[in-house]
C-alpha positions as CSV (number, residue, x, y, z in Angstrom):
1,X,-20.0,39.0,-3.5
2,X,-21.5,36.5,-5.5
3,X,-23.6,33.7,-4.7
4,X,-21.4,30.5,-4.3
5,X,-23.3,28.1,-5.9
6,X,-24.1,30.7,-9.0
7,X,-20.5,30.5,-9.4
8,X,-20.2,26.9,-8.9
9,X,-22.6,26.4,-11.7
10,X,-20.9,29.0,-13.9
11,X,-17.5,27.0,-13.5
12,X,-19.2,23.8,-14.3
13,X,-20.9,25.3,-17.4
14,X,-17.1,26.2,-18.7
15,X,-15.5,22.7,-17.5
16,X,-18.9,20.7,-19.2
17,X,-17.9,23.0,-23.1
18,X,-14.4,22.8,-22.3
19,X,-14.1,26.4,-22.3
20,X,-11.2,26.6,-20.3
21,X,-8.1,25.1,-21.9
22,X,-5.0,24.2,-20.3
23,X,-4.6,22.2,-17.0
24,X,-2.6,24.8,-15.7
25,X,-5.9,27.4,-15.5
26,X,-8.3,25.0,-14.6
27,X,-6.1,24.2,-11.8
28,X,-6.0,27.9,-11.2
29,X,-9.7,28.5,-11.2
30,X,-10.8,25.5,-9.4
31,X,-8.7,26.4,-6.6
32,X,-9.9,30.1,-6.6
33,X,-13.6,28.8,-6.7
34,X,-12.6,26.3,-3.8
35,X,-11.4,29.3,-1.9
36,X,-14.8,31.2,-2.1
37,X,-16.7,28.4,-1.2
38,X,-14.6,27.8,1.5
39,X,-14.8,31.6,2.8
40,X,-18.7,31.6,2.3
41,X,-19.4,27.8,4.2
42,X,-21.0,28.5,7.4
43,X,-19.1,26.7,9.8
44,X,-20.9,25.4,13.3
45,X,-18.6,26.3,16.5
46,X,-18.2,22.4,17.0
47,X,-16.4,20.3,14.4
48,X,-15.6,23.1,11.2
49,X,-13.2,20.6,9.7
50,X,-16.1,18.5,9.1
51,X,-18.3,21.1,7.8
52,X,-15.2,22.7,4.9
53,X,-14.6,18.9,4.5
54,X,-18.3,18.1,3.6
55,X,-18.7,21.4,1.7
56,X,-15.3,21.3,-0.4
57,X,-16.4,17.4,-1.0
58,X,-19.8,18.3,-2.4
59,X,-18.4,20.9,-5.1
60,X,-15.7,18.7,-5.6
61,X,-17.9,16.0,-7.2
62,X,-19.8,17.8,-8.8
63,X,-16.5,19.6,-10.7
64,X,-15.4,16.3,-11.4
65,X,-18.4,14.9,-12.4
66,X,-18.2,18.0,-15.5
67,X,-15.4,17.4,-17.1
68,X,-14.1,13.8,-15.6
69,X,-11.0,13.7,-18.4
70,X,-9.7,16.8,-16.7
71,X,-7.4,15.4,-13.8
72,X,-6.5,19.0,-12.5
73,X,-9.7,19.7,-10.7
74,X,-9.4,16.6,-8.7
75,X,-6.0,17.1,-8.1
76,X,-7.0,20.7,-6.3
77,X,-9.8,19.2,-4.8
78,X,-7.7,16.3,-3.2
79,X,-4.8,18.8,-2.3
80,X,-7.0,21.5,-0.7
81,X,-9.1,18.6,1.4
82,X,-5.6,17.3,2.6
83,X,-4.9,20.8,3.6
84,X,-7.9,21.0,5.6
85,X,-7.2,17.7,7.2
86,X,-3.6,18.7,8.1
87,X,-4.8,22.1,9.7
88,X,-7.8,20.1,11.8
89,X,-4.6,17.9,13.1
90,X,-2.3,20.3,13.6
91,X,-4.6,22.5,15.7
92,X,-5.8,19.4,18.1
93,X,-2.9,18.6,18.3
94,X,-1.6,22.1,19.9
95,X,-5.1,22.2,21.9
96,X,-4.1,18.5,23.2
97,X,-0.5,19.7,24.3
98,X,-2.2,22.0,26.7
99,X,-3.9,19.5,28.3
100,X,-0.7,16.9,29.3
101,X,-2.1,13.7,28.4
102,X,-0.2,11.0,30.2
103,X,0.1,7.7,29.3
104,X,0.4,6.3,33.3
105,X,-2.3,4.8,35.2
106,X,-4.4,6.5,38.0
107,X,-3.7,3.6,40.4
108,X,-0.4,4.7,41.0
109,X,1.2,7.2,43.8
110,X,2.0,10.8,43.0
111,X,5.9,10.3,44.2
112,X,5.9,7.6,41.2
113,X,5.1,10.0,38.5
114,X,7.7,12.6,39.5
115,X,10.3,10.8,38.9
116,X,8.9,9.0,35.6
117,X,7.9,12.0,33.2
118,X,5.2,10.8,30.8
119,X,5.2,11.5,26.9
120,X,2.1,13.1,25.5
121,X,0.4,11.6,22.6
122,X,0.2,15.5,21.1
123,X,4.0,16.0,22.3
124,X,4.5,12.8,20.3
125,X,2.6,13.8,17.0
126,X,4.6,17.3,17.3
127,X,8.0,16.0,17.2
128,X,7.3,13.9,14.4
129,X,5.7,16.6,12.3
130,X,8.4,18.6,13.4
131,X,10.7,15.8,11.8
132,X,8.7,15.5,8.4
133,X,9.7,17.1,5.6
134,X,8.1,18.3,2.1
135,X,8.3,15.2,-0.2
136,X,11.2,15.7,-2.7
137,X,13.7,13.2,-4.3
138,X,16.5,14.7,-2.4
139,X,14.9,14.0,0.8
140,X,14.1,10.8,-0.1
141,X,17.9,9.9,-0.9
142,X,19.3,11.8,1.9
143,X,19.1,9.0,4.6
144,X,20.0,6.3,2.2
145,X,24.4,5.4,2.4
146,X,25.7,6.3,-1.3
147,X,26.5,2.9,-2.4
148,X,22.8,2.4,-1.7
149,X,21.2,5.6,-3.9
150,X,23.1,4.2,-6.9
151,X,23.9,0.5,-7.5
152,X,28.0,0.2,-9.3
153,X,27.8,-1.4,-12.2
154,X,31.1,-2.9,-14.1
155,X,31.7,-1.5,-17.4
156,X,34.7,-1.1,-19.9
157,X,35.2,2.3,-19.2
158,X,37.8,3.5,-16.0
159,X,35.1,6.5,-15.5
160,X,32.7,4.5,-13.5
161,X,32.6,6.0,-9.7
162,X,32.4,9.4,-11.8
163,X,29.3,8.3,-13.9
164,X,27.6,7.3,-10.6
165,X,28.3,10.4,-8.7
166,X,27.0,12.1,-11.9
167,X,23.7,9.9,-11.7
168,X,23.7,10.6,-8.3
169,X,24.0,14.2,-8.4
170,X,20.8,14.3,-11.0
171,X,18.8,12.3,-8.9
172,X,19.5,14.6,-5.7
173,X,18.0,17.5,-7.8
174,X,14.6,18.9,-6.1
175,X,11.5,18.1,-8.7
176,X,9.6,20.8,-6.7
177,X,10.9,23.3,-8.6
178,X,9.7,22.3,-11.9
C-alpha cells in the first residue's frame, strides 16, 4: 500500500493544475484519499476520535489550501469529520448506558431511590438520537399543521385550496434524492 502522505501530495499536485475536473470526482477522490488516511492513522488506545480528528484536519487544510475555489473537498472534509464526531458520541454514549449514571444525590437513603427511577444522561442522548431524523424538506414539514406549511392566499381563481395542496405536495418531495 502506498505511503499516505505520497498520495496526499499526489492529490494536491492534481487539485493545485486543476487536473481533475468536475466537483462530482473531486468529491469522489477526496473522500477515497480521506479513507486511506484514515485506515493508515495510528490511533493511541485512549482518545482515537482525537487522533482521526487531528489527522483528517491536517490533510484537510492542506487539500483546501490547493485548490481553495473548489468547495467539494471541504465539503468531504467537513462531512467525514462530522462523521467521526457522531461515531465518538454514539459509542460513549452506549459505553455510558452501561454504567447507569443517575442524576440523584448520595445523601439520600437506598428505599428513596427505588421508588424514584433516575434518567441517565446516555439513556437521555439515546432516545433523542433515536428521535432524529435525516434532514429532508419533508421532515421538516411533517410536524408543521397544513395551514401552516403553505400560507392561502386570495386570488381570482375558485382553484385555490387545490393550487396549495399542489405547492404543498412539491414541497413535501425528498431533495435527498437528487
Amino acid at each position: 500500500m502506498p505511503d499516505t502522505q505520497a498520495l496526499v501530495n499526489d492529490f494536491l499536485n492534481k487539485l493545485k493544475k486543476r487536473k481533475i475536473e468536475g466537483s462530482q470526482a473531486t468529491a469522489k477522490q477526496t473522500a477515497e484519499l480521506l479513507r486511506s488516511v484514515i485506515s493508515q492513522t495510528r490511533m493511541p488506545y485512549t482518545n482515537q476520535a482525537a487522533a482521526l480528528i487531528h489527522s483528517v484536519k491536517a490533510v484537510g487544510e492542506r487539500l483546501i489550501a490547493a485548490n481553495p475555489v473548489e468547495l467539494a473537498v471541504g465539503n468531504v472534509v467537513r462531512r467525514v469529520l462530522h462523521i467521526v464526531r457522531e461515531e465518538d458520541l454514539s459509542l460513549t454514549t452506549a459505553a455510558m448506558a452501561g454504567l447507569n449514571v443517575s442524576a440523584e444525590s448520595d445523601d439520600e437513603d437506598d428505599t428513596d431511590r427505588d421508588n424514584h427511577p433516575a434518567l441517565s444522561a446516555a439513556a437521555i442522548a439515546a432516545a433523542s438520537r433515536s428521535t432524529l431524523r435525516p434532514p429532508s424538506l419533508q421532515t421538516l414539514l411533517e410536524d408543521v399543521p397544513d395551514s401552516a406549511a403553505v400560507p392561502h392566499t386570495s386570488s381570482s381563481g375558485g382553484d385555490s385550496e387545490g393550487k396549495s395542496k399542489c405547492k404543498l405536495l412539491l414541497l413535501t418531495i425528498d431533495l435527498s434524492a437528487f
